[in-house]
C-alpha positions as CSV (number, residue, x, y, z in Angstrom):
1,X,-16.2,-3.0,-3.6
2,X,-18.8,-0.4,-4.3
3,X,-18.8,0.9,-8.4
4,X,-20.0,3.2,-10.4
5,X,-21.7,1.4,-13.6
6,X,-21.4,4.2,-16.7
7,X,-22.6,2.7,-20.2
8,X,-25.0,4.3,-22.9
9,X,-28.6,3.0,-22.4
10,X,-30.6,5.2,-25.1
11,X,-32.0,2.2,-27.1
12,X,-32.9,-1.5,-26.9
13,X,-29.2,-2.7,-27.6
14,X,-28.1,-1.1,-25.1
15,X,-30.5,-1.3,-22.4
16,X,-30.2,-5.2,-22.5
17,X,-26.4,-4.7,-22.6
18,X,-26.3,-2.8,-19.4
19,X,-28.6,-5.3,-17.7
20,X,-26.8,-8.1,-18.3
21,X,-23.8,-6.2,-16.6
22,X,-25.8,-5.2,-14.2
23,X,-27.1,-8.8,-13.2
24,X,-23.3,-9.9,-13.8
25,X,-22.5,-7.6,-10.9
26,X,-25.1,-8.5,-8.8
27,X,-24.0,-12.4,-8.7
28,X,-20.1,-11.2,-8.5
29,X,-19.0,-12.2,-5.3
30,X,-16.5,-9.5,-5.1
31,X,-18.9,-6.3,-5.5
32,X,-20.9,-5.1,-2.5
33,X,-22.9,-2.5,-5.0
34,X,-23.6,-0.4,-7.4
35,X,-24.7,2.7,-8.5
36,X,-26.1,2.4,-12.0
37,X,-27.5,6.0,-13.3
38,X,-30.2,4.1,-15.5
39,X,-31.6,3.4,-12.5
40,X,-31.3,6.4,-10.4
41,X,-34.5,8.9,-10.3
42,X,-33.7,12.6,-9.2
43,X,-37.3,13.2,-7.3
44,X,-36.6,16.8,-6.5
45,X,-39.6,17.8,-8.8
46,X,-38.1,19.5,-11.1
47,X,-39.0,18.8,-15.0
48,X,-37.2,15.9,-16.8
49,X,-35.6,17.6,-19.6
50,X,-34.9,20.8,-17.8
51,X,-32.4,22.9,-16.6
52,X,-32.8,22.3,-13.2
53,X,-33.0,18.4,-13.5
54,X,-30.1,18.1,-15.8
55,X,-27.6,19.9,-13.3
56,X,-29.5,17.4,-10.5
57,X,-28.4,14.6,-12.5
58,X,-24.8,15.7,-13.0
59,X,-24.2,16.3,-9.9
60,X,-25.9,12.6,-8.5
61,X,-23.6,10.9,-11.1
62,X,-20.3,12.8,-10.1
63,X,-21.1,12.2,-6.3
64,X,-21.6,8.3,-7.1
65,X,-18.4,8.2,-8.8
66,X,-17.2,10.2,-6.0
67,X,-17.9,7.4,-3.1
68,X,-17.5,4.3,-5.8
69,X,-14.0,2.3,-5.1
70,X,-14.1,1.9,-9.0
71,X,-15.7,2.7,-12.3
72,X,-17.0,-0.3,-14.7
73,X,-17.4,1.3,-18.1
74,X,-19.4,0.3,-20.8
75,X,-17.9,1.5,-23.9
76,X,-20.2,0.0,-26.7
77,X,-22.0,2.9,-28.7
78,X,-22.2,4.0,-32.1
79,X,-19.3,1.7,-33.8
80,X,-15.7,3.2,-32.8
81,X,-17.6,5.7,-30.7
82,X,-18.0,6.0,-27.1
83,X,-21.1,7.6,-25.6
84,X,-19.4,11.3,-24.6
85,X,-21.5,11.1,-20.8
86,X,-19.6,8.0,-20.2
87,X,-16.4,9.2,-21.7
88,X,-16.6,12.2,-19.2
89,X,-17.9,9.6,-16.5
90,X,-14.5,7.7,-17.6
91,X,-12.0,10.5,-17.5
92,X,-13.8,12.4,-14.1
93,X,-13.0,8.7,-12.6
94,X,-9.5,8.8,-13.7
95,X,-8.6,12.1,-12.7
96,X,-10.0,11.6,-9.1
97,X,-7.2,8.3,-9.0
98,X,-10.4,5.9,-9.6
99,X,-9.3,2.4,-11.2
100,X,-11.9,1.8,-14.2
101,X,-12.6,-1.0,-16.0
102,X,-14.0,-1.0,-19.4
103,X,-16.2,-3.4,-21.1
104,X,-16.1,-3.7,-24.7
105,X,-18.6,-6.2,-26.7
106,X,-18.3,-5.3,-30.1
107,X,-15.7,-6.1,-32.1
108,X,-14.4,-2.2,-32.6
109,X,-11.0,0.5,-32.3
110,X,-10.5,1.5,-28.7
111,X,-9.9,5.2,-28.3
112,X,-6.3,5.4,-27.0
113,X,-7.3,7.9,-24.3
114,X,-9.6,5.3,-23.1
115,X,-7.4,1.9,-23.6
116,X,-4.8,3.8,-21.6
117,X,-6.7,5.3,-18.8
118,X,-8.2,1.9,-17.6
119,X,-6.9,-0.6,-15.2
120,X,-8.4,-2.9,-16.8
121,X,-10.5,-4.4,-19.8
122,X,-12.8,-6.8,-20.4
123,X,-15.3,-8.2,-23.4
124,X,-17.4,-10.8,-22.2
125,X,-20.3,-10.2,-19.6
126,X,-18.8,-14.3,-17.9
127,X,-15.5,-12.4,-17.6
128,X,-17.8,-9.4,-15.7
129,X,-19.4,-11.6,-13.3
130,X,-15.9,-13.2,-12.4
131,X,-13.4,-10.2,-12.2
132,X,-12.1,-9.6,-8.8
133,X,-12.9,-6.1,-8.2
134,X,-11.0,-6.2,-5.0
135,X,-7.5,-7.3,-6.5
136,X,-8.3,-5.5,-9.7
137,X,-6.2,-7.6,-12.3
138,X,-4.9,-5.9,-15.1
139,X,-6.3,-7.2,-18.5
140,X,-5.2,-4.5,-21.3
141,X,-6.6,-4.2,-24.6
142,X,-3.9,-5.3,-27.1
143,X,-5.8,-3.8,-30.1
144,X,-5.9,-1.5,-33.0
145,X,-6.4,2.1,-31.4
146,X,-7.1,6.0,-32.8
């Protein structure tokens, strides 16, 4: 299974976050890759910041989600919040028949829109490195939503 990693990573707490599901990935047997856009670099020499690069990256990120089998969503951001690029990245994935799983480490309300659009969801980075991407269990979150 090839995915699509989508997760805020705009300051320390989130950068390590996305690493560790990123090295969870790489030692899950059932993933053959991943596209994670933290890592991604748009060389086509345009200015980061500008007007050019911004549309450059959109269009990278949607083509990714385009050829992943599935999206793995990191939904950690400002307490109830969800970072709105990976919200979008979330509900593109959906509407192009995508599975998506999210991951959820702090103890926080899940948006209904996003509890219910996902196959699956998961809290722990072990439970990451052990999902079957391939079957794609369903694991649904059973908490307070808004």
């Amino acid at each position: 299974m090839k995915l699509y990693l989508a997760g805020p990573f705009f300051d320390d707490e989130q950068i390590d976050r996305i690493q560790r599901i990123e090295k969870a990935l790489d030692n899950n047997p059932s993933v053959s890759g991943y596209f994670s856009p933290r890592n991604s670099n748009v060389n086509d020499g345009a200015e980061i910041g500008s007007s050019q690069w911004s549309k450059d990256v959109f269009q990278l990120d949607v083509d990714e989600i385009k050829k992943a089998d599935a999206v793995i969503a990191i939904i950690d951001f400002v307490d109830d919040n969800v970072d709105s690029g990976t919200a979008f990245e979330i509900g593109y994935a959906y509407a192009i028949d995508k599975p998506v799983v999210l991951f959820h480490e702090k103890d926080a309300i899940v948006n209904l829109m996003l509890s219910n659009g996902s196959k699956s969801y998961l809290t722990k980075v072990s439970d990451v490195e052990k999902f079957d991407f391939k079957e794609m269990p369903e694991y649904h979150y059973e908490g307070e939503v808004f």
